[in-house]
Z-matrix of the N, CA and C atoms (Angstrom, degrees):
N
C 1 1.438
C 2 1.533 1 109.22
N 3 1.440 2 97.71 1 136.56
C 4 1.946 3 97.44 2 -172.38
C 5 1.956 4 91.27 3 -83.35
N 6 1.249 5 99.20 4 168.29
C 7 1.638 6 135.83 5 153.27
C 8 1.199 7 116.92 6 -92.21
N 9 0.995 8 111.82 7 160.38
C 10 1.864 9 120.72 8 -179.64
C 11 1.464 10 92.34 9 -66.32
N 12 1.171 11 138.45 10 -42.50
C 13 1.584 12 136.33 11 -149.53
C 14 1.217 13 90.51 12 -77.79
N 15 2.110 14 131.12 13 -54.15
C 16 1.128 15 124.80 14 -155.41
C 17 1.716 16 101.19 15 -68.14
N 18 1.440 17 103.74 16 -46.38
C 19 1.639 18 106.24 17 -177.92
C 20 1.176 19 120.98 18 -65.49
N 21 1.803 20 128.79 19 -8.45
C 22 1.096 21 137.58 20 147.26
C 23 1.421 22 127.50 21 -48.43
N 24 1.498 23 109.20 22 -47.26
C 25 1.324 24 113.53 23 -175.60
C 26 1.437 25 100.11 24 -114.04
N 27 1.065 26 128.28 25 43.93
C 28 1.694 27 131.40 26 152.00
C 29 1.155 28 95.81 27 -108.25
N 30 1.573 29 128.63 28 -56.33
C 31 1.644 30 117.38 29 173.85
C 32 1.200 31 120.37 30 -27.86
N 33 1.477 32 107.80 31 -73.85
C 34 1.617 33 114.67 32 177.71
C 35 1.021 34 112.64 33 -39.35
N 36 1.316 35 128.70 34 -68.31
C 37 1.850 36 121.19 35 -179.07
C 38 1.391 37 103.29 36 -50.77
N 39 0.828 38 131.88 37 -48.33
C 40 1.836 39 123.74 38 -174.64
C 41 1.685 40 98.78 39 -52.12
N 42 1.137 41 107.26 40 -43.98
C 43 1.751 42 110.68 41 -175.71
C 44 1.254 43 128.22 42 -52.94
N 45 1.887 44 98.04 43 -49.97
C 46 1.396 45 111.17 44 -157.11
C 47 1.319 46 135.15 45 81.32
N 48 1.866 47 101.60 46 -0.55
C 49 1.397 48 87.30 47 -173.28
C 50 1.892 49 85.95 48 -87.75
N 51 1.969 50 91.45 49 -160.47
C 52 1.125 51 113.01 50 170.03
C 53 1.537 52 113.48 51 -150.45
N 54 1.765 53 99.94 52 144.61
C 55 1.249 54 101.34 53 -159.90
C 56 1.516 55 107.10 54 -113.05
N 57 1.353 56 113.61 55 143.01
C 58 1.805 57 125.01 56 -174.14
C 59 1.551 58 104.74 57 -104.62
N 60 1.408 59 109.04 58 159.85
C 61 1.555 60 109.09 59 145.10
C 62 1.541 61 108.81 60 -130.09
N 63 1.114 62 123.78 61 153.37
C 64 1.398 63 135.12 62 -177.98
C 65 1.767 64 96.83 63 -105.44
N 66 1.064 65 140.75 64 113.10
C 67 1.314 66 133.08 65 171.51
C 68 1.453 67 107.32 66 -86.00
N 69 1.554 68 125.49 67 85.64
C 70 1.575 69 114.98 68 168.75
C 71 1.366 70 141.05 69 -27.44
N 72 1.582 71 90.69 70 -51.58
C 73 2.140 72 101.92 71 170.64
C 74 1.291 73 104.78 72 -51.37
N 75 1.491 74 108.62 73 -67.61
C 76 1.511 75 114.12 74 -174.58
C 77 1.320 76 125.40 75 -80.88
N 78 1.182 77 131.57 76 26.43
C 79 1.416 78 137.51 77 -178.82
C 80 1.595 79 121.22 78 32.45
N 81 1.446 80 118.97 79 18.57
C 82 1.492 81 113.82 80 179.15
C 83 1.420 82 100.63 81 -136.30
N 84 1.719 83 86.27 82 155.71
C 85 1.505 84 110.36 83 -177.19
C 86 0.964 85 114.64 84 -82.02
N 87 1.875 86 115.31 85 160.72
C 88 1.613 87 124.79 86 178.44
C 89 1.363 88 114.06 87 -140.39
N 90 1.547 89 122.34 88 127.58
C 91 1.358 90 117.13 89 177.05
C 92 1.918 91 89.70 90 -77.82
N 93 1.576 92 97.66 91 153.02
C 94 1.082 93 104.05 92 -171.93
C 95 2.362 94 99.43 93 -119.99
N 96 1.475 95 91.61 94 -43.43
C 97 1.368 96 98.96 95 175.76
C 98 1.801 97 93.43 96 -149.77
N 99 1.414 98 109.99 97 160.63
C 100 1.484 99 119.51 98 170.72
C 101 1.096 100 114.99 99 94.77
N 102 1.338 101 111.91 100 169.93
C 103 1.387 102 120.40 101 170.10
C 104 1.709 103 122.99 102 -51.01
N 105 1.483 104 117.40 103 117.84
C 106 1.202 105 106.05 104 163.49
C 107 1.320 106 133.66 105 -50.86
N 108 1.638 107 102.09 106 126.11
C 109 1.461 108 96.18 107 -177.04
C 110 2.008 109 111.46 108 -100.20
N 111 1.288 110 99.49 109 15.25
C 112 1.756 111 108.74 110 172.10
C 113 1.517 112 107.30 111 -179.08
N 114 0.978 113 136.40 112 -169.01
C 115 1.463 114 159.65 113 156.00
C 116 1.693 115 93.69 114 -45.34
N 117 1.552 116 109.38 115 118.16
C 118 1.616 117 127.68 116 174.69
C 119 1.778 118 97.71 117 -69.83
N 120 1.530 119 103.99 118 147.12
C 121 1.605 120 112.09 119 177.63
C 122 1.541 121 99.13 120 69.68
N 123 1.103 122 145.30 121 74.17
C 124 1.367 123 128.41 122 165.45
C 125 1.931 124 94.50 123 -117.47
N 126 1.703 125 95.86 124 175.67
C 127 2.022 126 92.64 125 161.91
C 128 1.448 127 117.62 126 -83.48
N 129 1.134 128 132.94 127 162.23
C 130 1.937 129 123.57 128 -167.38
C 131 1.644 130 80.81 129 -68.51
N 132 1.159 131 134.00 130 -50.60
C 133 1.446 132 119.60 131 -163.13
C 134 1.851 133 117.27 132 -44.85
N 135 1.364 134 128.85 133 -21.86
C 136 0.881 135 140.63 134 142.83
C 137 1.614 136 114.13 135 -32.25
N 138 1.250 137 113.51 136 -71.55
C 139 1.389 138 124.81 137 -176.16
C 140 1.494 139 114.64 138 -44.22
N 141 1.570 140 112.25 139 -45.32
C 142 1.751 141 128.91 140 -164.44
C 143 2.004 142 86.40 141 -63.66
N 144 1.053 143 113.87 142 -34.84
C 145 1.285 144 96.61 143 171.77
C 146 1.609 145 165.43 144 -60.79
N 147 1.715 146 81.32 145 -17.84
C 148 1.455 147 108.57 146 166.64
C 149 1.489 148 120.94 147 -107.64
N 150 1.255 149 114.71 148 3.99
C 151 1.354 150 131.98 149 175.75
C 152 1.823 151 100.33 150 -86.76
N 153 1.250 152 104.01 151 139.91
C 154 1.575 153 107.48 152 -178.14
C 155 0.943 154 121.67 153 -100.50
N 156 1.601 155 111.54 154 141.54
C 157 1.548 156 118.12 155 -127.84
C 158 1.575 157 99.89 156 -66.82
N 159 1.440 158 137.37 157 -30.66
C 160 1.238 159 134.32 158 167.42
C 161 1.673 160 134.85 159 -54.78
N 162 1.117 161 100.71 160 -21.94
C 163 1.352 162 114.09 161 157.74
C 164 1.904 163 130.54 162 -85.75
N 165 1.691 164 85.41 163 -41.47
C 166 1.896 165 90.64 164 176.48
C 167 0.896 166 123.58 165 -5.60
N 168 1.559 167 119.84 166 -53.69
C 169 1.750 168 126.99 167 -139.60
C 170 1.299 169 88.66 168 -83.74
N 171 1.599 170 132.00 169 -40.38
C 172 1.556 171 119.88 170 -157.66
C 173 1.396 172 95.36 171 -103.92
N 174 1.507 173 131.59 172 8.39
C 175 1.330 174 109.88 173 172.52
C 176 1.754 175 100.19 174 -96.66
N 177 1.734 176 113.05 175 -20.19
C 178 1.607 177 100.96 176 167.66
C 179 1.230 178 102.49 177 -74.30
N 180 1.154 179 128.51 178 -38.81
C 181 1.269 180 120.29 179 -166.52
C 182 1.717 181 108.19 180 -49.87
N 183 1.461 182 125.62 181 -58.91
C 184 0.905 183 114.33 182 162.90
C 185 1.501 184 143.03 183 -46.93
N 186 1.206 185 125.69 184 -40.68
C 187 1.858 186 142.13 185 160.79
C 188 2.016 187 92.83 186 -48.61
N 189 1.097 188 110.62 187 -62.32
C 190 1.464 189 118.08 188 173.29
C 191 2.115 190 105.99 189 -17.36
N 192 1.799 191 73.52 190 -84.29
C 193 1.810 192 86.86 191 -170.38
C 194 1.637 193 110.60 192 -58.33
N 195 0.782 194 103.49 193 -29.65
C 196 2.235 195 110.11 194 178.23
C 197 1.672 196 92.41 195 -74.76
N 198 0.960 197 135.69 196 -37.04
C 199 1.097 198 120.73 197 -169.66
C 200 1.531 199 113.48 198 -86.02
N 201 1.372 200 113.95 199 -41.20
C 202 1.833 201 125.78 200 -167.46
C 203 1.439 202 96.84 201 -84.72
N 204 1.436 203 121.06 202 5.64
C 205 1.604 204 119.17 203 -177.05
C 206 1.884 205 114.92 204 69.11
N 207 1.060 206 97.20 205 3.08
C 208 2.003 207 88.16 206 172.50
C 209 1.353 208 96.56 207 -72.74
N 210 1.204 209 139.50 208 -40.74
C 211 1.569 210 111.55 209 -163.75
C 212 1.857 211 98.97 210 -117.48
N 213 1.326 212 104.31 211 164.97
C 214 1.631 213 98.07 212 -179.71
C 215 1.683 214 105.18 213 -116.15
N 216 1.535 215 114.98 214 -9.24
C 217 1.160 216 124.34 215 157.66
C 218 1.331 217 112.42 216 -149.92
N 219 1.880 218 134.87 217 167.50
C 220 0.766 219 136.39 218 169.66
C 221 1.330 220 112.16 219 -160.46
N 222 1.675 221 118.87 220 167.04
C 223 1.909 222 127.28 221 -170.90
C 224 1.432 223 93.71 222 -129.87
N 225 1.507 224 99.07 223 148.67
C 226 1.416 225 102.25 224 -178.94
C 227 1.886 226 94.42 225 -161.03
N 228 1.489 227 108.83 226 145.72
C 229 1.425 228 109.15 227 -176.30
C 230 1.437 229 77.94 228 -124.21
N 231 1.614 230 96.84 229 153.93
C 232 1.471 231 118.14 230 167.73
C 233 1.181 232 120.16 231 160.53
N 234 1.701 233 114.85 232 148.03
C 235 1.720 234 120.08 233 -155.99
C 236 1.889 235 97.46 234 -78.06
N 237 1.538 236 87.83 235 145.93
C 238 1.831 237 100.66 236 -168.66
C 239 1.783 238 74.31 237 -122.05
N 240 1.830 239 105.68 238 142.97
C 241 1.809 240 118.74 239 174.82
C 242 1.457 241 103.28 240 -83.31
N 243 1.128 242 130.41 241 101.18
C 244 1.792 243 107.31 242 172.96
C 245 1.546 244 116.74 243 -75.88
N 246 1.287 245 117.41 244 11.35
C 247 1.543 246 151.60 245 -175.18
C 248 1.416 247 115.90 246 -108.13
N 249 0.964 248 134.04 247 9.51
C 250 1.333 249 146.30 248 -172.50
C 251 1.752 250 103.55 249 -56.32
N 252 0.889 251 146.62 250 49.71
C 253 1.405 252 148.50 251 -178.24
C 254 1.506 253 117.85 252 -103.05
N 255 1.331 254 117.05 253 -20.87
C 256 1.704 255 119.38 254 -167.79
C 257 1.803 256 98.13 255 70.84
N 258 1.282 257 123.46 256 25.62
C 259 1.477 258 106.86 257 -167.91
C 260 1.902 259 85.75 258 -158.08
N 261 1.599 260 116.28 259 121.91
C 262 1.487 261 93.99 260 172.47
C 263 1.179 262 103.26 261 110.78
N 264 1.218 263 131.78 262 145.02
C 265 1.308 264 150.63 263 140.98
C 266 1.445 265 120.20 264 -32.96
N 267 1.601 266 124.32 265 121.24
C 268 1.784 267 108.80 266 -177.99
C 269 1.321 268 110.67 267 -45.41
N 270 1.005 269 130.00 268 -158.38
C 271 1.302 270 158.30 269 121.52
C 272 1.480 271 148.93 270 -132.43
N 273 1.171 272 92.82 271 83.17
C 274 1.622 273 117.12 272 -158.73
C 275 1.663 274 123.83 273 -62.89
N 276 1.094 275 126.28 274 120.36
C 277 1.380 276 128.77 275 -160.55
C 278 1.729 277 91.89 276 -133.83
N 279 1.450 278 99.99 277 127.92
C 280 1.393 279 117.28 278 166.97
C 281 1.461 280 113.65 279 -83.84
N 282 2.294 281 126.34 280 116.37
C 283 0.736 282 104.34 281 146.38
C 284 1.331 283 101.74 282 -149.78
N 285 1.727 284 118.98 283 -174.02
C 286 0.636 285 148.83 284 -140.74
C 287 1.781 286 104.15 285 -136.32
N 288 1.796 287 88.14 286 123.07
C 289 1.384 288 90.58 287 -158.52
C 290 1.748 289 102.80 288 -123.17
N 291 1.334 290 125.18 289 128.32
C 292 1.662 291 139.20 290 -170.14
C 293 1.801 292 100.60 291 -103.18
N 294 1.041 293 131.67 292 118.52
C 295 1.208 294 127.52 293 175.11
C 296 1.482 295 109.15 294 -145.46
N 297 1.810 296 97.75 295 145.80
C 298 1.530 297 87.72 296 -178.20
C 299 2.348 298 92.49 297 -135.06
N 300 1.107 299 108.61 298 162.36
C 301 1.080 300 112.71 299 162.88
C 302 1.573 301 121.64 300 -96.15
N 303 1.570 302 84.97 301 147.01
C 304 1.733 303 106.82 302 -170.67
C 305 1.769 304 101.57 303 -99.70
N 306 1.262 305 101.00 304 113.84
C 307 1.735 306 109.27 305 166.41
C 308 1.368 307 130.08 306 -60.80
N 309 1.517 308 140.86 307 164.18
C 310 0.822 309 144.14 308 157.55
C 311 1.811 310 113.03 309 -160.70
N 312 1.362 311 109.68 310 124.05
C 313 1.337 312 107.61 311 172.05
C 314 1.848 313 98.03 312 39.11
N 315 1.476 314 116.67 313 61.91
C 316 1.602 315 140.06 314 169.30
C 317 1.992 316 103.99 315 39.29
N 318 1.314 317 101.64 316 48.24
C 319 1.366 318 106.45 317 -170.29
C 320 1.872 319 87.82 318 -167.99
N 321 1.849 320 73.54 319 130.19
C 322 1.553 321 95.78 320 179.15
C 323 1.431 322 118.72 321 -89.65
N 324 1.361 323 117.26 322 126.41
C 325 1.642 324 132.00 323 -162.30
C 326 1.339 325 101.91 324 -118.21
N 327 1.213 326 114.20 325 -72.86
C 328 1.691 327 101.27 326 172.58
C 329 1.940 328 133.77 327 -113.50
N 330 1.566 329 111.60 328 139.97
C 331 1.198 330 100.93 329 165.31
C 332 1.096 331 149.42 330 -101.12
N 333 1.071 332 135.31 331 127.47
C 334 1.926 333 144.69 332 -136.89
C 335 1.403 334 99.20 333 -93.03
N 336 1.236 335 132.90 334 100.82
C 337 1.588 336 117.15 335 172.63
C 338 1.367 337 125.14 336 -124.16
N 339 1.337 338 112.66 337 131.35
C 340 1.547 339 96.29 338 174.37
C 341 1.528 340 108.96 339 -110.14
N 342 1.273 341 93.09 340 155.50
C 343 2.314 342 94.29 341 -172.98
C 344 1.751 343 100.09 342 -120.78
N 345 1.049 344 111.41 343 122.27
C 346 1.706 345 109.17 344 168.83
C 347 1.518 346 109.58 345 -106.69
N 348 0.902 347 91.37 346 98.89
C 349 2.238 348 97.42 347 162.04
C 350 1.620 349 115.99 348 -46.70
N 351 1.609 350 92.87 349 95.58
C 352 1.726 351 98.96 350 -175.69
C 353 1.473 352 95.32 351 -92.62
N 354 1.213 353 147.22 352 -3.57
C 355 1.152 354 128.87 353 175.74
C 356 1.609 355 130.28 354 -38.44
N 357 0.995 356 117.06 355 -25.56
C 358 1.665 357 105.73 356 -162.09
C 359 1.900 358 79.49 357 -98.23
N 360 1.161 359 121.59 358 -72.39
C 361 1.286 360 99.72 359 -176.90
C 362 1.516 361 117.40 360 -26.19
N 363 1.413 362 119.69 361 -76.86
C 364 1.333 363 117.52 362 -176.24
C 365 1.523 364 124.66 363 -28.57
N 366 1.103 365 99.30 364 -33.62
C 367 2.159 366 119.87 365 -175.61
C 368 1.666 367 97.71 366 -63.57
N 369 1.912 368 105.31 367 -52.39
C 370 1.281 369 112.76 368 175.83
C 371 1.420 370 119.01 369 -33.43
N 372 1.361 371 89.96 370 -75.42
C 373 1.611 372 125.33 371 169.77
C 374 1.386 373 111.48 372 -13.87
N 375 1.476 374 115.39 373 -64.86
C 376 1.258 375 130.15 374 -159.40
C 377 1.753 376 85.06 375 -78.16
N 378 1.291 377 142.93 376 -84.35
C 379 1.162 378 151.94 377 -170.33
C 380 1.154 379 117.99 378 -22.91
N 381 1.658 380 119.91 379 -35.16
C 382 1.488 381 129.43 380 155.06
C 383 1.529 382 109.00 381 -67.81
N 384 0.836 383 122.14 382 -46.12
C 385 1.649 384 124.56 383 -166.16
C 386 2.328 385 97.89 384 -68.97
N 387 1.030 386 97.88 385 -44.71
C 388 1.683 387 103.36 386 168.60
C 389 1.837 388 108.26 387 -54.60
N 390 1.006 389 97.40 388 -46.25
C 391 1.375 390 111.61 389 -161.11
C 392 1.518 391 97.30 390 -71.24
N 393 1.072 392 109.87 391 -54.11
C 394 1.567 393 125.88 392 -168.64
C 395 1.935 394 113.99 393 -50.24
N 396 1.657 395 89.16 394 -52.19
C 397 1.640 396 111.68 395 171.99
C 398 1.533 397 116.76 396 -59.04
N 399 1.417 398 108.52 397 -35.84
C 400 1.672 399 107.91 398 178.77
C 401 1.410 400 107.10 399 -99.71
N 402 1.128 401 135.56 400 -23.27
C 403 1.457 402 123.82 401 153.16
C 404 1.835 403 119.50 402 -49.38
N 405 1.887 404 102.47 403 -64.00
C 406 1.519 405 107.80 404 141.61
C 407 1.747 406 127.60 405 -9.38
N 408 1.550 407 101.27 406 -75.55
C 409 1.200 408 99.27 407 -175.65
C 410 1.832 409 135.77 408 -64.08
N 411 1.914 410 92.96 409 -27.76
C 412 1.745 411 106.49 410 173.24
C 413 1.690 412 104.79 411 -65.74
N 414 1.132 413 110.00 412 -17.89
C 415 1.919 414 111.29 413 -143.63
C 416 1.519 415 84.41 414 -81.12
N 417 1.525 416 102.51 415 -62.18
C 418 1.682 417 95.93 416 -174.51
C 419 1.123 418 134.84 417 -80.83
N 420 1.995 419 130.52 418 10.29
C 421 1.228 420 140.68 419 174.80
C 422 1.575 421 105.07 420 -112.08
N 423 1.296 422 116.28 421 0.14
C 424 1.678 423 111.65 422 162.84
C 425 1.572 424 102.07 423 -50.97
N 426 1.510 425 90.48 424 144.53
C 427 1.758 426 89.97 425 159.84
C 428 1.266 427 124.15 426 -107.48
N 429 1.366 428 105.70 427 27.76
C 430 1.586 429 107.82 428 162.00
C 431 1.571 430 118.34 429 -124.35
N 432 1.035 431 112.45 430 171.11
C 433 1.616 432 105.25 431 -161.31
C 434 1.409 433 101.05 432 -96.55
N 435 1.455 434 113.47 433 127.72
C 436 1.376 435 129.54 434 -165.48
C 437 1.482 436 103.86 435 -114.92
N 438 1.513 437 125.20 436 151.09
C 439 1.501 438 128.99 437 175.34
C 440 1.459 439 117.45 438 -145.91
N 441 1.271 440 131.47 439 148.70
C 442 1.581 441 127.29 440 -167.82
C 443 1.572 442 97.39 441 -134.79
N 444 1.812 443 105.80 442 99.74
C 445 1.613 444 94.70 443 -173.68
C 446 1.882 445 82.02 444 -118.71
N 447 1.770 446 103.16 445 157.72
C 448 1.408 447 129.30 446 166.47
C 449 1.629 448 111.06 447 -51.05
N 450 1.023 449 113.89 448 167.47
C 451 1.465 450 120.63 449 150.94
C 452 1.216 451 137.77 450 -45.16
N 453 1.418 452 104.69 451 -30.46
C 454 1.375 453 125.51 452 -178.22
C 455 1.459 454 112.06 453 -106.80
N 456 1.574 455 121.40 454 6.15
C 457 1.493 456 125.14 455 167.94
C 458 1.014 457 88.35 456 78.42
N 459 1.385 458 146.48 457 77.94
C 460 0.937 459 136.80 458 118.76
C 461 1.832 460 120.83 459 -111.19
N 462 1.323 461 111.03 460 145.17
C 463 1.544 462 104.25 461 -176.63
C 464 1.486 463 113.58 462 -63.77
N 465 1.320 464 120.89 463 143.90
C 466 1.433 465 131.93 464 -169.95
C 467 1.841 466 93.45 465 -106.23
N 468 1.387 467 114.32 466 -54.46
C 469 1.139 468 122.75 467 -162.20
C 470 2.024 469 117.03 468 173.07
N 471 1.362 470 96.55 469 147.69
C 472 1.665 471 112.48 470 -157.02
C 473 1.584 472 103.61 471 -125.85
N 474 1.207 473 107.19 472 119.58
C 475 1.631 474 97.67 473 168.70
C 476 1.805 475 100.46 474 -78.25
N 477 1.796 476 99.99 475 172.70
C 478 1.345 477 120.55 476 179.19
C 479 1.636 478 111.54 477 -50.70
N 480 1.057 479 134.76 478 -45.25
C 481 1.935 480 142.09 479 158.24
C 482 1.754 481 91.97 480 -35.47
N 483 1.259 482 113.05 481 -59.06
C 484 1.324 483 102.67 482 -147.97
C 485 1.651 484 103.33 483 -79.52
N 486 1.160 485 116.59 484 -48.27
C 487 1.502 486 124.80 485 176.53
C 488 1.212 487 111.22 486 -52.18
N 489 1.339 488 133.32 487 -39.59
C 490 1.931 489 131.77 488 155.04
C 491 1.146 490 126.51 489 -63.60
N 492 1.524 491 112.70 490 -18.75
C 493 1.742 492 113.37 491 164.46
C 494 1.544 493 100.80 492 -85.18
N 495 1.347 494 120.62 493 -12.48
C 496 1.735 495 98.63 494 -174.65
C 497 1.158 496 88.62 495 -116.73
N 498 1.149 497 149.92 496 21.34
C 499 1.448 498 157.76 497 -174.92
C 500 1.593 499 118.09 498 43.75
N 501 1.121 500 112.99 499 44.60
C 502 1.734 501 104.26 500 -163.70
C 503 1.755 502 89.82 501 -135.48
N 504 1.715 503 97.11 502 143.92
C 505 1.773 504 91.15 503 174.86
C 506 1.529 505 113.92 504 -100.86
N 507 1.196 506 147.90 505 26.49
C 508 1.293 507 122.58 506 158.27
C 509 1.161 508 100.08 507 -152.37
């Protein structure tokens, strides 16, 4: 028979994410489950470092509001270096971070975060969207008139040949 703790951390592994705490009093971080993403116990200022520099502002911005009590949760996407060396090429990983603040006596002490590594989707993502544009791009510079109908006959889509042989523009 599981425990809340074991069925806690079977979720997470089923997930993949990984979960942090930010300790406010004490200004340092804690892997809680997952892959380390640096040295366990560090100060968050540590952290602002592997965050890329175009994002920074809204990932303090967020630690900010969880911490000063304006927000009681917040989402934030932004590239984490798994390359962090000063030596090397980054290595930039897209994720996406869910955090909520932990109360105490109406004052927020710690923050709860979980981070999911969207990168490989996103890579996907992008690889369809390439793919999509140069399929896109052959469909409508054929010089013959091309058409994309359903099963059920209905038109899906017409390149420019085909839309001037049936006379209609879109």
């Amino acid at each position: 028979m599981f425990d809340e703790q074991e069925a806690m951390t079977m979720a997470l592994d089923i997930s993949g994410n990984h979960v942090m705490c930010f300790d406010i009093r004490e200004n340092r971080v804690y892997d809680i489950h997952g892959k380390s993403l640096f040295s366990n116990n560090v100060g968050i200022e540590v952290c602002y470092v592997y965050v890329h520099p175009d994002d920074c502002d809204k990932f303090r911005n967020l630690i900010k509001r969880l911490s000063d009590g304006t927000d009681m949760e917040a989402e934030c996407h932004y590239r984490w270096n798994f390359n962090y060396t000063g030596k090397g090429e980054p290595d930039w990983h897209d994720f996406n971070l869910v955090a909520i603040a932990e109360y105490e006596d109406g004052k927020p002490v710690n923050i709860i975060a979980t981070i999911t590594d969207e990168t490989e989707p996103k890579r996907k993502e992008r690889e369809i969207e390439r793919l999509s544009e140069r399929y896109k791009t052959i469909f409508e510079n054929s010089i013959i008139g091309l058409s994309f109908y359903t099963p059920d006959g209905w038109l899906l889509d017409a390149n420019r040949i085909m839309r001037r042989i049936c006379n209609f523009d879109s």
